[in-house]
N, C-alpha and C positions, 0 to 999 in steps of 0.2 A: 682812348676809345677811338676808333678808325671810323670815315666815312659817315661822321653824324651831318646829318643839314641843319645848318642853320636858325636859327629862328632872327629874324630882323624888327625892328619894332621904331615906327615913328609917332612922335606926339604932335595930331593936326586939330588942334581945339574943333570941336569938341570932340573927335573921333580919335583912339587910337589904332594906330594902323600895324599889324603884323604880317609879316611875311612870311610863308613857309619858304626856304630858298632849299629845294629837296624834297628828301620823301618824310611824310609823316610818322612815325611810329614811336613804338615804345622808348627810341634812345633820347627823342626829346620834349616827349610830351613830359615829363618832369618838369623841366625848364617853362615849359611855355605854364605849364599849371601854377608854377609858383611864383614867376612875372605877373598873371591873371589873378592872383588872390592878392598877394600885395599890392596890382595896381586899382583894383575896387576895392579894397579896402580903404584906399588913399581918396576915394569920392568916383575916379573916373566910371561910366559907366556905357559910353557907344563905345563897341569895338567892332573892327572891319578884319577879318581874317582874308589875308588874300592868297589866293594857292595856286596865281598864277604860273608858279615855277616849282609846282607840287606835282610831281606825277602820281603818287599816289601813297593812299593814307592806310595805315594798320587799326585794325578796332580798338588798340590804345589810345590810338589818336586821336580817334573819332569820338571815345568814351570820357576823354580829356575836353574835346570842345564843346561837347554836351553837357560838363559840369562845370564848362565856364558860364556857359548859357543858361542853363540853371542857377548858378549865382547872381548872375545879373537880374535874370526875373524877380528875384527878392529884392531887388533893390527898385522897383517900380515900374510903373506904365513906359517912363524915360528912359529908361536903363536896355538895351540892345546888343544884340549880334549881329552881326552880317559877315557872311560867306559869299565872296567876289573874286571871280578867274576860275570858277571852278571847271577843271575838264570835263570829258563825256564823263571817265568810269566812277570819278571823284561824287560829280552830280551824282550818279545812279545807286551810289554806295549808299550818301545820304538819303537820298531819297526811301532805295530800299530797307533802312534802319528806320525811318520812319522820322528824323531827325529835323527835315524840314518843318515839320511841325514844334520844335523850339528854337529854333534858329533861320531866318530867309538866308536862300543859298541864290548866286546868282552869277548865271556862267560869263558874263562880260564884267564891267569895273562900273557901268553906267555915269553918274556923277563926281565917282571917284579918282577918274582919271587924272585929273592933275597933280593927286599925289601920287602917284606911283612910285616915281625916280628919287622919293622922299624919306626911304628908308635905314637904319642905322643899325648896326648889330644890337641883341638882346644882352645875348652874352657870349665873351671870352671862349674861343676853344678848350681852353686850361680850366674853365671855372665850370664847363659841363658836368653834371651829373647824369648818371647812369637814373633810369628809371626803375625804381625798389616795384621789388613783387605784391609790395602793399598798394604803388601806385599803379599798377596792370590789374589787378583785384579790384582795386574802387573804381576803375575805368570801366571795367565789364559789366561791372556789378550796376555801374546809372544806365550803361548801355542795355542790359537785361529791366530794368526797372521803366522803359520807355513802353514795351510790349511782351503779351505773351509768345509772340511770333519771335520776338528777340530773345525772351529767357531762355526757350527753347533751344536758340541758335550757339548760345554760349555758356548753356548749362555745364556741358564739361571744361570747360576754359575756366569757369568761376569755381567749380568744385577744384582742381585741379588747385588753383591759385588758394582757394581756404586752406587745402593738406598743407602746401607749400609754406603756408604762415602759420602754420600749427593750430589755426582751427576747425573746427567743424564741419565737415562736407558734405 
């Protein structure tokens, strides 16, 4: 697979810190979905998404960090996101997906600065996974499930992806 970005990922108790190093989309939201379920399942529950070096995200992506932040809201009061570095279009996207309302997004690092330079690969070049049509489908599909204004916006994107898996449209 050519040209995926990275995902990087440091352990700073209590915060886990990811880095998008690239652009967001469908070729590694797989990755980061299935690091975020194994590492809350494991107890962890702050995570700091930093998209300092993200110029910009695909509504896989966007639909991927939204059903990580929904995961964590089940897991309590304690349990968080934060979205830190984010640029103008990055802010604007969430915003206008309506997203900061599960997740605070926040365009500097505030607090977070000392870890920055703290970051370690997620995973291996070699050990990437391509993102399955099942995972661009369940992305849409929490992205559509935020608002009528969103259903609307990705209604063909999600019918297209049910034909695509053989069900229902």
């Amino acid at each position: 697979m050519k040209n995926v970005s990275p995902i990087l990922v440091a352990e700073l108790p209590p915060y886990l810190w990811v880095r998008v190093a690239g652009k967001g989309t469908f070729q590694n939201a797989a990755d980061l979905k299935q690091f975020a379920s194994q590492t809350i399942e494991s107890g962890r529950t702050q995570f700091v998404i930093d998209l300092g070096e993200c110029p910009m995200m695909d509504s896989t992506f966007m639909g991927t960090l939204t059903g990580i932040a929904l995961k964590l809201r089940e897991k309590g009061d304690a349990a968080k996101m934060t979205v830190v570095n984010a640029n103008e279009r990055n802010a604007q996207l969430l915003e206008n997906l309506g997203l900061t309302m599960i997740f605070d997004v926040e365009r500097g690092c505030g607090k977070f600065s000392a870890e920055m330079g703290q970051v370690d690969e997620l995973l291996a070049a070699t050990e990437r996974q391509e993102s399955t049509s099942s995972d661009v489908l369940e992305a849409h599909e929490t992205l559509s499930g935020i608002s009528d204004e969103n259903r609307a916006k990705f209604k063909d994107v999600v019918e297209f992806l049910r034909a695509e898996n053989g069900g229902d449209a």
